[in-house]
C-alpha positions, 0 to 999 in steps of 0.5 A: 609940754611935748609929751603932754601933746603927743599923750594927746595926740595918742589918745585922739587917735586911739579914741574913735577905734575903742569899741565902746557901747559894749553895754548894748549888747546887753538883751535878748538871748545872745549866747554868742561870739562876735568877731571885731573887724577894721575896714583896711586897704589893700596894700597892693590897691588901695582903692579895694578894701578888706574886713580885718579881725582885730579882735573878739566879743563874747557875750552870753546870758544866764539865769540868776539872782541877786539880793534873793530875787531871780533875775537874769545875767548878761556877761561880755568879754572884750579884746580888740586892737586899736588902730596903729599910732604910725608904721611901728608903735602897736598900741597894746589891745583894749580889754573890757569885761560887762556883767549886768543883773537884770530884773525881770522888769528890765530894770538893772539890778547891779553892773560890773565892769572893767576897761583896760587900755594904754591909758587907763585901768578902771574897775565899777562896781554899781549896785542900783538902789530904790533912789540912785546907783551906789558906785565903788570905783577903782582906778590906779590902785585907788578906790573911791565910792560915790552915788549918781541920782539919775535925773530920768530914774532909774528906768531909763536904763531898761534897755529898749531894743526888744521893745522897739522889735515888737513894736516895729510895725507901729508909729516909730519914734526914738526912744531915750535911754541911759547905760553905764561907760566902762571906760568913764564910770559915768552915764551915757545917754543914747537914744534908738529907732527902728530905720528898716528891714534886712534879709541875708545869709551867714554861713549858709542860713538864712536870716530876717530881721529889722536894723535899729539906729542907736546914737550917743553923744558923739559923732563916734557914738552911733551904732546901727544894729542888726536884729534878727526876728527872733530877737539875736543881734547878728551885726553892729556897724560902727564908726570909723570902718568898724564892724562886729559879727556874729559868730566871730567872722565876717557876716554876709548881710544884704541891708533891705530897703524900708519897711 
């Protein structure tokens, strides 16, 4: 029974760290690297606070096909740290890799993912059909298949962050949407809005753009995203003193007020 607690244990530590919602990263034309980064105290005052990178994100987008249609590629690629479990047990790092084809509809055509972490090694293999996502999924040596019929269809997994950038200066309202979890192979319902404007610099230029709220489910599942005009998604705050960056370091982003 005492290492049933502390495997528990464990995983509820290690829970709110996983940088998950990697799926959403999944628009626009990001051919970028993200750094991950962990608010931490200073061990000399610790009522100061600094960004450590702990990790990286890459994602990047290609032109392709599938089933002899063209449609487009998202591909990412995860490594991270999990926060500590005490002063000398280092969890080893989380992996996660997301290749999605996407219609030109933005509807998804197929979904590879892959989630590597002290407690589980899990594979997805999702090909989405006229009437539900046909799914091989492999976890600790077995596979298994099995089909998931959306309730909503399968539209609500177009992802509707450059929908809402266009639409910004309109009536705002959530928009609901559905992603695959790489770490569960199920599906995560998430809902968005455009909250504001924000203006800053990173590495000496200049950007402007609007933040975007997305919530999920849990108290942890809410991300705010930072878009740029063009469309490039430049920074994501996390729960639990999360950050993720472009360009793999720390991005200077004055958040604007409204509008």
């Amino acid at each position: 029974m005492g290492s049933v607690r502390i495997a528990f244990f464990t995983c509820l530590l290690l829970a709110p760290m996983s940088v998950k919602a990697q799926e959403l990263w999944m628009f626009g034309s990001p051919n970028i690297s993200y750094g991950v980064f962990r608010t931490v105290p200073e061990k000399n005052n610790p009522l100061n606070t600094f960004e450590e990178k702990i990790g990286y994100m890459e994602v990047k987008k290609t032109a392709s096909s599938y089933g002899g249609k063209p449609c487009t590629l998202y591909s990412s690629t995860a490594k991270y740290s999990p926060k500590p479990i005490g002063r000398n047990l280092l969890p080893p790092p989380t992996t996660r890799r997301y290749d999605m084809w996407v219609a030109d509809d933005g509807t998804p055509l197929r979904i590879y993912m892959q989630h590597n972490d002290l407690f589980k090694q899990i594979i997805t293999d999702a090909v989405f059909k006229a009437d539900g996502i046909e799914m091989t999924i492999t976890e600790g040596g077995k596979s298994r298949k099995s089909t998931l019929y959306p309730s909503e269809g399968l539209r609500a997994f177009r992802n509707p962050i450059l929908d809402l950038m266009a639409n910004a200066d309109k009536d705002r309202t959530w928009v609901n949407f559905s992603c695959l979890e790489a770490a569960t192979a199920g599906i995560v319902k998430y809902k968005a809005i455009v909250t504001g404007k924000f203006s800053g610099e990173i590495a000496g230029n200049k950007f402007e753009g609007r933040m975007i709220e997305i919530d999920g489910a849990g108290p942890n599942d809410r991300y705010t995203f930072y878009v740029s005009k063009e469309g490039q998604l430049l920074q994501v705050d996390i729960a639990d003193d999360l950050k993720v960056h472009a360009q793999a370091f720390p991005a200077i982003i004055r958040k604007g007020g409204g509008g």
